[in-house]
Structure formats: C-alpha cells, structure tokens
N, C-alpha and C positions, 0 to 999 in steps of 0.2 A: 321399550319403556324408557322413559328420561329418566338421567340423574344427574347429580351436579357434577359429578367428573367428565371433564372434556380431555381425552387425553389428543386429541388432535389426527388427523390422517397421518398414516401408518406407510404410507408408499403413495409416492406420487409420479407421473411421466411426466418428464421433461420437455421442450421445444425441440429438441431432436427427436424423443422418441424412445430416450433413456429411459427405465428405471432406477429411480432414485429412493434411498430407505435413510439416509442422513437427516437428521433433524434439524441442520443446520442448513442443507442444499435446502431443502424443503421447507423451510422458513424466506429463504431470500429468494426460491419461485413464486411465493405467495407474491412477497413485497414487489417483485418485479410483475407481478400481475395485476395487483392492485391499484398500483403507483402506473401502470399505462390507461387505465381507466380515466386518468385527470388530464387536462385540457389546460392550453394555452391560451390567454384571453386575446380576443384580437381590437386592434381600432380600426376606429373609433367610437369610444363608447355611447351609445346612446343615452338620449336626456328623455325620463317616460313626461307625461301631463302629471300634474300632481293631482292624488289621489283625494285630497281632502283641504279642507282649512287648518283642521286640527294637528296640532302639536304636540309631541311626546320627546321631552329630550333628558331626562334625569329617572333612574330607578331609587326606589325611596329604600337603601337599607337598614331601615330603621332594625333594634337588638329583637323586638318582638317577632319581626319580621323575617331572622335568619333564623330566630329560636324556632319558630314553624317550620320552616324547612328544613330545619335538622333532626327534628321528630317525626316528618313522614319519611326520612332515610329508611330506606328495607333494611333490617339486620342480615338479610340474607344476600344484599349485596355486595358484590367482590370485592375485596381491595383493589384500590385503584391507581394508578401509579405510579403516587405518592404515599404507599404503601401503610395505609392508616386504616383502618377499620369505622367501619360507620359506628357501631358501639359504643366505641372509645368516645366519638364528637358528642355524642348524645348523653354521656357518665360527665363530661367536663363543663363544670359548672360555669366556666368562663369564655366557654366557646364563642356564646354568643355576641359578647362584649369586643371580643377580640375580632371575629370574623366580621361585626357590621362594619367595626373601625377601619379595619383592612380591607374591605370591598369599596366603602364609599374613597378611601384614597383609590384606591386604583380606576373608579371611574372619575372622578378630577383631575386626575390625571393622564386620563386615557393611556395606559398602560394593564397589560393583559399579560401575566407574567411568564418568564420562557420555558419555565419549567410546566407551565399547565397544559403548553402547546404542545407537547412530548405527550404522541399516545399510543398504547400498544393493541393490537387489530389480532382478534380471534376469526379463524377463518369457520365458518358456519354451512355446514353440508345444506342444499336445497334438495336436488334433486340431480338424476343422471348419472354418469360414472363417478365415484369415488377418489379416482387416480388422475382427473381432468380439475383444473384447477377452474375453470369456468362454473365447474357446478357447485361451487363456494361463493358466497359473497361473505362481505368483511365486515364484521363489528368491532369499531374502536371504543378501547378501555380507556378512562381519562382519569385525573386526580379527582378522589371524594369531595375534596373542598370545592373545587371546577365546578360538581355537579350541584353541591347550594348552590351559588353563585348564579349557573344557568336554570337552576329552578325558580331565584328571583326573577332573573330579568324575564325569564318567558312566562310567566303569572303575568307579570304586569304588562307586559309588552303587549299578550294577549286581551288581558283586561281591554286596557286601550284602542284594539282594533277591533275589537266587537262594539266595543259604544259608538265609534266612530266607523261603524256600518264597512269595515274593509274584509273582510271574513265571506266571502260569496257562499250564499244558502248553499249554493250547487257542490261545493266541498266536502267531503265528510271525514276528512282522515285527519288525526292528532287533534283533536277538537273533543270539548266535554258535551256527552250528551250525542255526537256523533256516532255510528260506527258503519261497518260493511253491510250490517241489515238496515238501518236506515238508509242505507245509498242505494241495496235493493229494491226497497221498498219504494221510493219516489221513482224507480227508474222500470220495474215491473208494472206502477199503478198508472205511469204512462202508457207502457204498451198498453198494457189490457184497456184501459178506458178506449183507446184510440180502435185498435180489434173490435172492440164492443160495438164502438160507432162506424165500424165497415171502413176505414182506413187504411193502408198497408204503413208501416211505421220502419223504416231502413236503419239501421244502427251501426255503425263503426267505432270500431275498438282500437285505439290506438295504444304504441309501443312506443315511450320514450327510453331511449338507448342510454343505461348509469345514468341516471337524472341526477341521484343527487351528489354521483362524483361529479357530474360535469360543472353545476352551478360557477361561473364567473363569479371571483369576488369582487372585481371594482361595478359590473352589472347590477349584481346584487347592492350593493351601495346605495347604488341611485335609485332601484327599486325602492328601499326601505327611504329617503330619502323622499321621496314622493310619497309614500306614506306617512310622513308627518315625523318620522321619525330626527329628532338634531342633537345638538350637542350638548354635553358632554357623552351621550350615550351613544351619539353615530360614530364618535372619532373612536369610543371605547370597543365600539363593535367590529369598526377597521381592524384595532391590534389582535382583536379575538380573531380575526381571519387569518390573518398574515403571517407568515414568518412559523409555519406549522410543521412538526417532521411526526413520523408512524414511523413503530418498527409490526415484524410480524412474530408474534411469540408461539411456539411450537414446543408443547411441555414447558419444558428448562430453559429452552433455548431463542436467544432473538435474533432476528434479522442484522443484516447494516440497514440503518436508518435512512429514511429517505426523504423527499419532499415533498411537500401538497400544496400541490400549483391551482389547486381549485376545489369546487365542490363542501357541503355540509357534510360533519361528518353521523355518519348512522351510526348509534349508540349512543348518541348525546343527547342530553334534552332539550338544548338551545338548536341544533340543528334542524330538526322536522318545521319547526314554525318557519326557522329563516325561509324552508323550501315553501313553503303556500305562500308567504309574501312575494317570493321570487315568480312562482305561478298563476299569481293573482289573477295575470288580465288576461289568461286562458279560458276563462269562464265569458269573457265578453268579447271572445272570438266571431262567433258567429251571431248573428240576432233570427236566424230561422230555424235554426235545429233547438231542442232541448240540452243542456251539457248534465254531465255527470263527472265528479271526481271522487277517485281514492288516491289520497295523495299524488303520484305522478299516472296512476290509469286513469286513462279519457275515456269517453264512450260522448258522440254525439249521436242523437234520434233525431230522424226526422218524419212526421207524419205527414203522408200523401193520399189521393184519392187517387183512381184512373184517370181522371182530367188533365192532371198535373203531373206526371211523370215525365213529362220534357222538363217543363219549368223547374222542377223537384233538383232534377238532376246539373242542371246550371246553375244552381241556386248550391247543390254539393259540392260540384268543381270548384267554383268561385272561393268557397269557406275554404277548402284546402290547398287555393292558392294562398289565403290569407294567413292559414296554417302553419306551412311552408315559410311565407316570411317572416313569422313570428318567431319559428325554430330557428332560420339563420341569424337573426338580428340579436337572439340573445341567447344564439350559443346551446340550445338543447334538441340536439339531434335526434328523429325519428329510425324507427326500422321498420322502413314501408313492406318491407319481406313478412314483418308478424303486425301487422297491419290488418284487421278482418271484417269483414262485410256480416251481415248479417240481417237479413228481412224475413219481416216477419207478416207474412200476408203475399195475396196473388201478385202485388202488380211490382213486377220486374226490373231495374231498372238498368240501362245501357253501362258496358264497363265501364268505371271509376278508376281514376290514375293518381296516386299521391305520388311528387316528387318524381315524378316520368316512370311509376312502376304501376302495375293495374293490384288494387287489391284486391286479395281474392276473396269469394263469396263460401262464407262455410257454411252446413243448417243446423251446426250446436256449437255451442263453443264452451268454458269452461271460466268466470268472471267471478272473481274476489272468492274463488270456492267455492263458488253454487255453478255447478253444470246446468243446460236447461238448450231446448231445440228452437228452432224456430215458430215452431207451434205451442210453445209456452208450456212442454212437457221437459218435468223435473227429474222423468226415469235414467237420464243420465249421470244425475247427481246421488241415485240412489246405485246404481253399477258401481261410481267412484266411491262411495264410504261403504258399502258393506261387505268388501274382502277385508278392508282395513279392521273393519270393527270387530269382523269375523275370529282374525289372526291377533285382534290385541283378547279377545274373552278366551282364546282357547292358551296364549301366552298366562293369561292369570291363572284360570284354572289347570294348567300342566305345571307350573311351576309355587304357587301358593296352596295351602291347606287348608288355614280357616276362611271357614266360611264368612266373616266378620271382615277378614280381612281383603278376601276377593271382589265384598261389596263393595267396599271402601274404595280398590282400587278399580273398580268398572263405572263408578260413581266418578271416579277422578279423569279415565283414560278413553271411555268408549261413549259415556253421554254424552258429552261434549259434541262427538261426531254425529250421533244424533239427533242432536239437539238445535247445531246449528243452523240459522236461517231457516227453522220448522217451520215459522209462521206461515209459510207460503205452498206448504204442502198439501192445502187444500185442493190446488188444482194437480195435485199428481195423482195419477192413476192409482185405484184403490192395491193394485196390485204391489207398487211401489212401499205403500205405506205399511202391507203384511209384510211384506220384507223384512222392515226393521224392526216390526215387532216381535218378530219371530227373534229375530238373532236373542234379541233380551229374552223371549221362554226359553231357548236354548241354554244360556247362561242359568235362568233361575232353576230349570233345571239340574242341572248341574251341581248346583248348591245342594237343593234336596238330597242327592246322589250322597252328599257328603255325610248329612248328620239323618240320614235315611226318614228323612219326612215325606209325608206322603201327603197331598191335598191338590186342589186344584191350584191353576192359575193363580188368580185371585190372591189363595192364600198364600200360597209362594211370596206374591210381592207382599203381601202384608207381613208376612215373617220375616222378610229380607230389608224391609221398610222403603220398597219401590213402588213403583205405579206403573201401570200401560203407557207406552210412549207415548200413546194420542191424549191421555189427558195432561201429561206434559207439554207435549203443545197448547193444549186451550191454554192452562194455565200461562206460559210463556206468550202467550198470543194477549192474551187481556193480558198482562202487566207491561207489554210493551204498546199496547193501546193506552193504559191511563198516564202512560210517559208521554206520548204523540197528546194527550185532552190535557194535560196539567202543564205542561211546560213550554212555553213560546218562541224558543228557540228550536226545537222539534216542529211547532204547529206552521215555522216557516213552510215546510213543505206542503203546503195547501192542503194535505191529503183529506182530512176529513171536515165538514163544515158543521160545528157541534155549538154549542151552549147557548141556540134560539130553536128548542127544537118547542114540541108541542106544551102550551102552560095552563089544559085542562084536564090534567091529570093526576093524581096524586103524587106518581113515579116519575116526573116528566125532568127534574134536575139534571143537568150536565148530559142530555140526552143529545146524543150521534143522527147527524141528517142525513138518513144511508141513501150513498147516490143510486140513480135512476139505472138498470141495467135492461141489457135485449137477449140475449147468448145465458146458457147455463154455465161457461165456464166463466167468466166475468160475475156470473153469482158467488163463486166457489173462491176467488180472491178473497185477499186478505180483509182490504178496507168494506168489503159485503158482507161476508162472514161474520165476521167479527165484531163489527157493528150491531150486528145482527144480535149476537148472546150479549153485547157489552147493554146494551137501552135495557135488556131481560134482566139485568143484573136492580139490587134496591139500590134507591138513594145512598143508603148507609155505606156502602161500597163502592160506587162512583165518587163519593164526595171524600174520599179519603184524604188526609192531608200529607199522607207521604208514604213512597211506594212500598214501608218497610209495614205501614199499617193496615193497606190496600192488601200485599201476598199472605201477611195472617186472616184477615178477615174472607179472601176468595177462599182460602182453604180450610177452613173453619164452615164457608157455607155449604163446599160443596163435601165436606161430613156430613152436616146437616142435612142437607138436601141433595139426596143419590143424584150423581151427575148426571145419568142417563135420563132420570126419572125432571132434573131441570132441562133437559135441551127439549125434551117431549114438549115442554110448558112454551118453550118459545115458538114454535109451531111451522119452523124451517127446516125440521130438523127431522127425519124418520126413524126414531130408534127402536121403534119397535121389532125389526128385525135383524139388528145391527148384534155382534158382539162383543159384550161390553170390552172383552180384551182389545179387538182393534177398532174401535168406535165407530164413528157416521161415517159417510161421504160428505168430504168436505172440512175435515178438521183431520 
C-alpha cells in the first residue's frame, strides 16, 4: 500500500560491492549516480528549419493570473525547498500582487534566481533489486514559488504551440486530453484495421537511454528558438537552464551538491513540455511507418503485404539510418540492446540492424502497461495484474475490518488495475475477462464473511455499492468514446468518422460511421464495439454537453433499462446466454 512516508532505501551496494547502511554514503551514491546520467554538450551546435512564422516571446503575469495558479496548488504538496508551504501562499492575501510583480521583473530581466536552481532529488524505487541504485530513478524537489512560475510559463507556452499547430497529433504524453489509452488506442486501431485488411503491420519499440537527463541545453535553445519561441522569454528560459546544482536527500540527510550539465528536470512542471519541444521532429522522422509517442517511447508501424517485404524492409533500414543521425546530432542516445521487433502477421521480415546491432524479434511484449502478443491477445496483461490485484484484496482483507473500509480501499488500490486500458478487452479471451472478475467475487465475498450476509453475487455488489467488472468497462468504454465525438483535439486521431451518419431517423444525431470489418476479431475492437452500443444509445445522451452530464445520465439509463436486457436491443450482442456477472463476448 502507499503512503506518504518515504523513509528512503535502507541499505544500498556500492561500486565495489560494499554494503553500505550510512545515510550519508548512501545519499552521495545516489548523487553520484544520478549526476553520471548527464551529458556534456558537444559542437557544433546545430541550427533546426524554423518551425513556424509564429512568435511567442513574453509570458503575461498578470495578478489574476498567478492568483489561478496558486489556487490549483495541491495542499498535499511538499514543501519545497524554499521551505514554505502551499497553504500558507494561498491564506496570503498579497501573494498575488507580490508574486506577479516579481515574476514579470525577472523575466525582463532574464534572470532565474539561484536559489530556485537549488533542488533536492527523491530517489523513487521502479523495479528490480532494492540495494542497486539503477532501479531508482530521480524526482527533483524545487521551490513552491518555482512551481507557479513554471505553471505560468508552461499554460501559456503550451496555449501557444497548439494554436500554432507544433504539438504533433502522434504525441500523447503531458498534454490535456492525452493519455496512454489514447496512444493505445490510435496505435491498436492501426494494427487491427491493417490485420483486418490482410496486411502484416511490423512495429519497433524503441529505447531512448535517460532522455530527459541527457537533453543539451544550448540544443534545446535553438529547438525552442525555431519554434517561435524569443525574447525576453528565450534569454529568461537560458538562465532557467543554466547554472543548476541537485543534492540527494535521504531522510535527514543530504548529499554534497552537485552539477547539472544537462537535461529537464523530472518533477518539475516546466521540464516535460521543454522535452516534447525538444522531440518534436521525431514524429517526422520517417514519412512510411506510422509514429507513436509517450513522451520519450517510440513505437514506429509499418504496414506491408507479401509483395512488399523487400521494399518494406529498405524502406525500415533507411528510416533507422535516419534515426540514427537524428540521435547523434542532438545528443539522445538509443539502447539498441532493448530495442524490439514486433510483427504482427505471416510475412516475415529479413534481420533489422539499428546502429550495427540486429534487433531482436519478440512475440509479446509489454508497452505503456498493457502487455499484448503478436496476435493481438491481451492474456498476458491479464497474467501481469492479477497476482498484483490478487495480493493487494487479500493485503486489505488480512489487515482491515470494516467492511466500509475495505471497500473504500479496493475502490482506491485494486480498480485501478482493473480498470486500466479495459476498453480493449474486447478482444481478450473470455477466459481472461473471468479472471478478473473472479478476483472482485473473491473480494466481495469476503466482505460478506464479515458482517455474515448471505445473497447472491449481484447482491453483494449492490450492498457493497460495486458492479461486475465488465459493466465498468462498457460504462468506461462509452465515456471515453463521447470524449473521442465531442472534442477535436482527440477527433485528431481519425479513429472514428461520426456526425454525417444517417438523417432519416428519428435517433440519427451525433451518430458513429462504424467502419467496414472482415475477421470476427476486428468486430470485437474497441472503435466496432463500441460504436456499436454508442448509435443504440438516445439522442438525449449522445448529445450531452459535458462528460459530468453524459456519466449521470448512462447511469441513470442503464437503472432504467437492465443493461443486459439493452445490449439484447442492439442486436450484436448475445445475452441471452451470457452471465450477467461476467457479461458478453466482446465487452
């Protein structure tokens, strides 16, 4: 379970080989691990094409302005530091007056002051040995005031580069409206379209090595620099780079400070945008493969037939020469060793070499947390969450009592893992799906055990105030479809072609043009599916003006109208022999 105490690793081995249990050695092996992660910039620097006409050289700190930003401060965020408390900024009635004043001098004067540059770096467990300092990476702590400051400039900074079209569709990471199931989803509904239409689709998963320690800052300069961006806020964005020191705090205790020769740092809010600017023209790397980003993961696809699998494959070498000199020119180095191949379909293709190493072909792999094979089976994702979910319901129930409270915390710790990236579990094996619903009867069981109720299923969640996993999926499946029909920064992703559907029907508004399929499992996709119950849904609930009135009204209908007893209405759907606990095939 999480909680907000971090007391930090307790023993660590050293470069010899030592055991070490000081919290002082063990603070300055972090720093010296961390601090080798950064890079030396080499010349000469490269000048990119500029990015645009448009200009962005001034952040407006207007007092309204900082006043907004100091009211979405988390109370639950740390002190930072500058050892002030977000509370406090938000109780001072003059904060804001004082804070625009002092912002706008400092960017007129480009000046970034040297105490903000000072930040202290939480080491954060990943995965692996506990005692190896590799399976930490680093979140730096910075001044609360630092953090308005880079909540203005990157609102606006951002404003600015989505109007002026620099934001590549193909991105999905630190963006609103973005996330890892949308980058799923555009990147699934290639495969399978392409599957569908008898294609074999190749995909490579790249491994950029510390991306965003390694960023060059005079690089990034001129990147952001060809994006329109000028002065006073280019020269103000230099001092924010330069002249930066980290310590590593362990408990009580901190490092000797050190230098940061490069790189954004993680934990900031100005740093993730600097890195998408900085990887901007990774997206227009190749012009034959499809791209995909989550922040620094790539993934290119390529769709082939049998015909073309010479040409395919010259057409892949050539993009990873191009690759290749885009990593050395600006300084962000691959690890062609975790580098992976991945096809999906017969046709084969001759080995692929990045960077004089051959990558190698795996037939699953494991991408932004959704495991899935080559043949577009999800049962590996269902292997990887249900020990976890397993060991976190039996953690509640061995250690909590009430029953109130176990729900609460299986609502908080084990849906989640449930829940994620559901929408696509249509095509997983029905086997997969009883999996996970088992684990939650498991749980509500349990509960019962406690305050000795006895009833079916059913009643269990209605007493516990839950639901069968699979109608949490429909219900998350529609609410992330009327996000994909209502909003156009989502509708970038082509996925679905909606609001000319049929206009002699009474029901026919904001209706879904469900694409053409051949294959039963291309039915069983998400944009099929789902499109499918979405047209069966009334006017009254497609046309919702916003997602908080669209999640009361599905749920309100589907009171009304037994869910089982609506999929039967849409007539894709076989419920009649389905249980209502783990529902159809195909949701």
């Amino acid at each position: 379970m999480k909680t907000n105490r971090k007391p930090g690793p307790q023993l660590m081995i050293d470069d010899a080989g030592q055991v070490i249990t000081d919290d002082n050695q063990i603070a300055n092996l972090f720093n010296k691990y961390f601090s080798a992660n950064y890079s030396v910039e080499e010349e000469p620097i490269p000048h990119p094409t500029e990015m645009t006409t448009f200009t962005f050289n001034e952040i407006c700190f207007s007092e309204e302005t900082v006043k907004k930003a100091i009211r979405q401060l988390s109370n639950s965020t740390s002190y930072g530091t500058d050892k002030i408390p977000p509370c406090i900024l938000k109780h001072m009635i003059y904060a804001p007056i004082l804070l625009s004043s002092l912002f706008s001098l400092l960017q007129s004067n480009s000046m970034y002051p040297e105490i903000w540059k000072y930040s202290s770096i939480t080491p954060i467990f990943k995965n692996g040995n506990r005692s190896d300092t590799q399976s930490y990476r680093g979140v730096h702590r910075t001044a609360v005031i630092a953090k308005i400051l880079e909540k203005i400039i990157s609102k606006q900074m951002l404003n600015y580069l989505t109007n002026a079209n620099l934001i590549p569709s193909s991105q999905h990471a630190f963006l609103p409206k973005k996330s890892c199931q949308s980058c799923h989803l555009t990147f699934l509904e290639f495969v399978s379209s392409n599957r569908d239409d008898g294609n074999t689709v190749a995909t490579i998963y790249f491994d950029l090595k510390k991306a965003f320690d390694k960023v060059p800052h005079q690089r990034l300069l001129v990147k952001l620099k060809s994006h329109g961006i000028g002065s006073p806020l280019l020269d103000f964005l230099k001092s924010y780079l330069q002249n930066r020191y980290q310590v590593v705090q362990i408990r009580n205790v901190v490092s000797e400070p050190s230098h940061i020769s490069s790189g954004v740092l993680q934990g900031t809010i100005l740093g993730p945008l600097l890195f998408l600017i900085y990887i901007h023209d990774l997206s227009s790397i190749s012009t034959s493969a499809k791209t995909f980003l989550y922040a620094d993961d790539l993934k290119l696809a390529y769709a082939y037939n049998q015909h073309t699998v010479a040409s395919m494959h010259r057409t892949i070498e050539n993009d990873l020469k191009k690759l290749s000199e885009w990593s050395t020119l600006w300084q962000m180095p691959f690890s062609p060793s975790k580098c992976h191949l991945l096809i999906f379909g017969s046709q084969k293709l001759p080995p692929i070499f990045f960077n004089n190493q051959e990558i190698t072909e795996t037939t699953s792999i494991k991408d932004l947390g959704l495991s899935y094979t080559n043949t577009l089976d999800l049962s590996p994702h269902v292997k990887q969450i249900s020990p976890k979910a397993t060991r976190l319901c039996g953690f509640i129930c061995k250690n909590f009592s009430s029953p109130a409270l176990k729900t609460r915390l299986y609502k908080m710790y084990v849906l989640p893992l449930l829940d994620y990236c559901s929408i696509f579990f249509g095509i997983m094996p029905s086997d997969g799906r009883k999996k996970l619903e088992a684990i939650q009867r498991c749980f509500t069981r349990s509960l019962s055990k406690c305050d000795a109720f006895q009833g079916s299923y059913m009643e269990l969640y209605d007493r516990y105030g839950l639901q069968p996993v699979w109608i949490r999926r429909l219900k998350n499946g529609l609410t992330f479809l009327f996000k994909i029909t209502h909003d156009q920064d989502i509708l970038r992703m082509n996925l679905l072609t909606n609001q000319n559907g049929p206009r002699d029907t009474r029901n026919s508004e904001n209706i879904i043009k469900i694409p053409k399929f051949k294959k039963a499992q291309r039915s069983n996709f998400y944009s099929i599916r789902y499109a499918t119950i979405w047209n069966a849904l009334p006017n009254s609930i497609r046309n919702s003006r916003t997602i908080r009135e669209f999640k009361i009204k599905i749920k309100q209908y589907m009171l009304n109208n037994s869910t089982h007893l609506f999929l039967n209405k849409i007539g894709h759907f076989s419920t009649q022999f389905f249980n209502i606990e783990f529902g159809p095939k195909g949701l």
